[in-house]
C-alpha positions as CSV (number, residue, x, y, z in Angstrom):
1,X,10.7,-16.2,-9.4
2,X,7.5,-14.5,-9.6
3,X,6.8,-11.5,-9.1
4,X,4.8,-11.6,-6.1
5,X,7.6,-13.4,-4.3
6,X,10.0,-10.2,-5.3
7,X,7.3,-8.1,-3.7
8,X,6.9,-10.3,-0.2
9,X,11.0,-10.0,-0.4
10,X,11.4,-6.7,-0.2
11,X,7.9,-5.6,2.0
12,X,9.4,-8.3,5.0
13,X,12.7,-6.3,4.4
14,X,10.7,-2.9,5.4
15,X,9.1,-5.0,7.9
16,X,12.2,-5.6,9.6
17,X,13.3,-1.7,9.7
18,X,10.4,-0.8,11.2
19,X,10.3,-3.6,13.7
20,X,14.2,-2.4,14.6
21,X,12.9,0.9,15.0
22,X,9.6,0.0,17.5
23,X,12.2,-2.5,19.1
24,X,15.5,0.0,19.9
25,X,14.2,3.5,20.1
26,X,15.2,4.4,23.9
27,X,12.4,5.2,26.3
28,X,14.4,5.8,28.9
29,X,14.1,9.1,30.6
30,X,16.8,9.3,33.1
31,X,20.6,8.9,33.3
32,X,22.1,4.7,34.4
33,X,22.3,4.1,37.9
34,X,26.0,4.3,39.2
35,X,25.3,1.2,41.0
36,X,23.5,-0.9,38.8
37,X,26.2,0.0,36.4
38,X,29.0,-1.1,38.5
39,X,26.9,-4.1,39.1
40,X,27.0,-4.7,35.8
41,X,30.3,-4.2,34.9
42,X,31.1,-6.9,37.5
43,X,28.9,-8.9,36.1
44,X,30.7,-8.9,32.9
45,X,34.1,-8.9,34.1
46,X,34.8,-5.5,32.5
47,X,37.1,-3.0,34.2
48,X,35.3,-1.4,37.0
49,X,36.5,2.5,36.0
50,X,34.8,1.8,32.3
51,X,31.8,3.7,31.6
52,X,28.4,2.0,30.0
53,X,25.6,3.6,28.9
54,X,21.7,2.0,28.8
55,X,19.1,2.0,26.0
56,X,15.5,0.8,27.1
57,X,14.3,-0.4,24.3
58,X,10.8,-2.4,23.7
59,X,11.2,-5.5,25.2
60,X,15.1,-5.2,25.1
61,X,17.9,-3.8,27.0
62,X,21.1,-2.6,24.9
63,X,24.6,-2.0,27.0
64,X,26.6,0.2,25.2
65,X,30.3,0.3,26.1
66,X,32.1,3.2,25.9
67,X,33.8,4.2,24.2
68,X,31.7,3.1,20.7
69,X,30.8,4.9,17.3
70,X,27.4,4.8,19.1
71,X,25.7,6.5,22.0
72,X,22.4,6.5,23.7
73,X,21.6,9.7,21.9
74,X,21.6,7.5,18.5
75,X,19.0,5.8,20.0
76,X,16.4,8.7,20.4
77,X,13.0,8.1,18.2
78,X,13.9,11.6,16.0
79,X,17.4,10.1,15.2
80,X,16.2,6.1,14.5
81,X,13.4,7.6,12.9
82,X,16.2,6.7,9.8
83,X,15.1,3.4,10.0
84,X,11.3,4.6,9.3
85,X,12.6,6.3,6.3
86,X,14.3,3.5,4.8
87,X,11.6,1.1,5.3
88,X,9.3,3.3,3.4
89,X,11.8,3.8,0.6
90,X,12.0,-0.2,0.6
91,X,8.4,-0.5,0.0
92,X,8.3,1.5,-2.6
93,X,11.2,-0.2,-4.5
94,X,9.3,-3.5,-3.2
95,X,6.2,-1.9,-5.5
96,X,8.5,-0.6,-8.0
97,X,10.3,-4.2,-8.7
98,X,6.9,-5.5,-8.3
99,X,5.6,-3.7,-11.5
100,X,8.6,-4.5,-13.2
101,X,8.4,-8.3,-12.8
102,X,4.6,-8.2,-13.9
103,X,5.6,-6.3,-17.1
104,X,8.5,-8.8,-18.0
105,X,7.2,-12.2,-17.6
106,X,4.5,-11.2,-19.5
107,X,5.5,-8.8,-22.4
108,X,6.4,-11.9,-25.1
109,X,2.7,-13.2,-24.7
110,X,1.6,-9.4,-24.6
111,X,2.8,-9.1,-28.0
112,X,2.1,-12.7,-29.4
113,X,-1.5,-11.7,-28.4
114,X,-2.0,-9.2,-30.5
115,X,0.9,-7.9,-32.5
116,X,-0.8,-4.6,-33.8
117,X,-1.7,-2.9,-30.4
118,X,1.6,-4.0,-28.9
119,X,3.3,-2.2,-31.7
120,X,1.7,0.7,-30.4
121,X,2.3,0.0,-26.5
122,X,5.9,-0.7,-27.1
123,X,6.8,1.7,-29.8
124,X,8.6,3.9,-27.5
125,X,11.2,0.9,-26.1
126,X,14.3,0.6,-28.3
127,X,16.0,-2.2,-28.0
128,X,19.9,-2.1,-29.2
129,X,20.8,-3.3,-33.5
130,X,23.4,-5.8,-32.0
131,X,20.6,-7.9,-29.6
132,X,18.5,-8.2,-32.3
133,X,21.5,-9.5,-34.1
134,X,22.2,-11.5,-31.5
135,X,19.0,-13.0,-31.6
136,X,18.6,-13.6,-35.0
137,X,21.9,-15.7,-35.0
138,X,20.9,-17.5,-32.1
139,X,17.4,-18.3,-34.2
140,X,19.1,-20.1,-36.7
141,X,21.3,-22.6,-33.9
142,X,19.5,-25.8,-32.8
143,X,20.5,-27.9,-29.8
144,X,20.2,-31.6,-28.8
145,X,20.5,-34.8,-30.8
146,X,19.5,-34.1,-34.2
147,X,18.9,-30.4,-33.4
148,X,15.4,-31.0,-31.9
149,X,15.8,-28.4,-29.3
150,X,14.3,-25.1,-30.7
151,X,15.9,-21.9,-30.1
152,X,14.5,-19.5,-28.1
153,X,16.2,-16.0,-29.7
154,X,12.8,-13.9,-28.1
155,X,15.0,-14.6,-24.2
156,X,18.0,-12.5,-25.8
157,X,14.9,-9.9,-27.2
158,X,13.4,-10.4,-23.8
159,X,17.4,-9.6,-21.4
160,X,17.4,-6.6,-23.5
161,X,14.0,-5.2,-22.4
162,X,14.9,-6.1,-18.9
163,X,17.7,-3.9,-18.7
164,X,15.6,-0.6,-20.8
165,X,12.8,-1.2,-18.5
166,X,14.6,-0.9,-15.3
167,X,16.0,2.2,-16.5
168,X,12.2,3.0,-16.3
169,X,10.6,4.2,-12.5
170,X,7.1,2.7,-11.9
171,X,6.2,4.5,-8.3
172,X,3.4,6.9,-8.9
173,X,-0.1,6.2,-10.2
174,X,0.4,6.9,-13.8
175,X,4.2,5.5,-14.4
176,X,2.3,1.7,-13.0
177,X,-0.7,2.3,-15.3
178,X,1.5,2.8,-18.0
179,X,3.2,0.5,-17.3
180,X,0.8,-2.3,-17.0
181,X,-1.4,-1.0,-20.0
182,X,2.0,-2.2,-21.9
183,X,0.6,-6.0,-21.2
184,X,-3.0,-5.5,-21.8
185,X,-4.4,-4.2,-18.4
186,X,-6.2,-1.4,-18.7
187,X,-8.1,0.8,-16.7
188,X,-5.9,0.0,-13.8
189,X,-7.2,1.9,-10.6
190,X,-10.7,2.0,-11.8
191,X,-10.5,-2.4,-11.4
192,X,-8.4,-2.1,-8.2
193,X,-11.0,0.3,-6.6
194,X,-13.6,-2.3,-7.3
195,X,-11.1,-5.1,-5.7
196,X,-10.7,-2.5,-3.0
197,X,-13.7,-1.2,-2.2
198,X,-12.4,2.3,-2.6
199,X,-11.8,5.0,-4.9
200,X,-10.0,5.0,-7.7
201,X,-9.1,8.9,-7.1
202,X,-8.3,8.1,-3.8
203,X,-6.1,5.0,-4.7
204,X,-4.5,7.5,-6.6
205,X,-3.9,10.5,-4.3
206,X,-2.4,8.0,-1.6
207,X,-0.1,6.3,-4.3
208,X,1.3,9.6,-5.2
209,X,1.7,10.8,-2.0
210,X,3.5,7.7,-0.6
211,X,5.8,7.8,-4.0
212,X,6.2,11.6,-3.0
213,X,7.4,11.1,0.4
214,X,9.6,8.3,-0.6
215,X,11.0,11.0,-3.5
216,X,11.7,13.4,-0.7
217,X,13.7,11.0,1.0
218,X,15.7,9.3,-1.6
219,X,16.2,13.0,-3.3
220,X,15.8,15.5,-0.8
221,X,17.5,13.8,2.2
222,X,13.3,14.5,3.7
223,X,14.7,18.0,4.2
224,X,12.0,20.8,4.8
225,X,12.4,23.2,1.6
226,X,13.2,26.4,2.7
227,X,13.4,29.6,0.0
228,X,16.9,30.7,1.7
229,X,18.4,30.6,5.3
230,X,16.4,28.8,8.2
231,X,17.2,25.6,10.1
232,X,17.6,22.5,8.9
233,X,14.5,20.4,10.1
234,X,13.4,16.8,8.5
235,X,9.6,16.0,7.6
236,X,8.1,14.6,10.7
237,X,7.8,10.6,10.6
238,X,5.8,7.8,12.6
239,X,5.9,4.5,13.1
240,X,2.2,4.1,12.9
241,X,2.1,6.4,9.6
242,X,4.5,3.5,7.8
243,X,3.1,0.6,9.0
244,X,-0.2,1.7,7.7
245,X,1.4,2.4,4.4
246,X,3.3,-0.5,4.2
247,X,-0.7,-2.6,4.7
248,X,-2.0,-0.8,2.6
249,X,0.8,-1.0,-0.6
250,X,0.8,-4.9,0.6
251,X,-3.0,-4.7,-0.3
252,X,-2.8,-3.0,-3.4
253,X,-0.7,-5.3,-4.4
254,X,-2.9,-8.1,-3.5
255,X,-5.3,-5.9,-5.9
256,X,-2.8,-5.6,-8.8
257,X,-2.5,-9.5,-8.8
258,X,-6.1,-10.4,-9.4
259,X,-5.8,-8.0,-12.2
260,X,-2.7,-9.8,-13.6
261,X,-4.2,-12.8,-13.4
262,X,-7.1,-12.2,-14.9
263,X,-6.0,-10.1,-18.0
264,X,-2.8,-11.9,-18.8
């Protein structure tokens, strides 16, 4: 798979929460007619003593039958708003694996390239006595008729920097640069400002603050910090403010690729 296929995967998986939330949040303001209801509950065939309540959605109606784990009140925007914090926290991850991918597929020709910088861009990253073991055996096995087949021992090398590196978070600005710089790209947000046509301070800032937000949720439960005692209150969240984060991650992305491809 590549890597901007794992991306696309998990942005249309945000998509989708923020689509469920624009699609159920209730708009309606007043309590279910008692004889639409019973209407209804003729219409159904359910008994005619049960009790239903109504959701207006956008573009939907949703019945709910009491009794349920679910009300109408788990349908108000403040309470949904979940869904707007878990699409955001997808997009990151969809960044996050995105990074991850790029870095992977191309770290064996990163360090093929040129052997004596990549000692230096990979000299933190241990990798375990018994792979390279492992590998070193596998070098010396060859496959097919005749044993034409090569081995390929740098795929066992290669498994074992898959699972070190995704012990690694690439969300904010620096941890991708890093990251990337690993495989030859350098001077990251400076290139992707010029594919932009923005900023690269301000590519940046808006990284970091998207990567914050999505910390606060994942960490923080999007909790307002309080130095002792208040209320419990969450961080205000919008349906417009994650849809334009989730356009523009999708075209920094874009940005990230045509540096991929043109330095790897």
């Amino acid at each position: 798979m590549k890597p901007i296929e794992v991306f696309q995967n998990c942005k249309q998986r945000a998509d989708l929460l923020v689509n469920l939330y624009h699609l159920l949040h209730n708009r309606r303001k007043r309590s279910i007619r008692s004889d639409w209801a019973h209407a209804f509950l003729d219409l159904m065939h359910w008994p005619k003593k049960g009790k239903i309540q109504r959701v207006d959605g956008a573009n939907c109606v949703l019945i709910v039958r009491m009794p349920a784990q679910l009300s109408e009140d788990d349908f108000r925007p403040e309470v949904l708003s979940e869904l707007l914090r878990a699409a955001l926290t997808s997009l990151v991850a969809a960044l996050d694996r995105y990074v991850h991918e790029v870095v992977l597929q191309n770290i064996v020709k990163a360090i093929s390239k040129d052997s004596k910088k990549a000692t230096a861009r990979f000299r933190n990253l241990r990798v375990p006595v018994t792979l390279v073991k492992e590998a070193l055996d596998h070098a010396r096995r060859r496959r097919g008729s005749g044993g034409k087949i090569r081995p390929r021992p740098m795929n066992i090398i290669k498994r074992g920097l898959q699972e070190i590196l995704h012990a690694e978070s690439y969300q904010s600005s620096n941890e991708i640069a890093q990251a990337l710089a690993r495989v030859g790209i350098t001077d990251l947000w400076r290139k992707c400002a010029s594919r932009l046509g923005s900023k690269a301070e301000t590519i940046c800032a808006r990284l970091d603050r998207i990567s914050r937000r999505r910390n606060w949720i994942a960490h923080e439960g999007d909790i307002e910090r309080h130095l002792k005692g208040g209320q419990i209150r969450l961080r205000e969240i919008s349906e417009g403010e994650v849809r334009q984060d989730i356009l523009w991650i999708e075209a920094l992305v874009g940005a990230l690729e045509g540096e991929v491809a043109s330095q790897t």
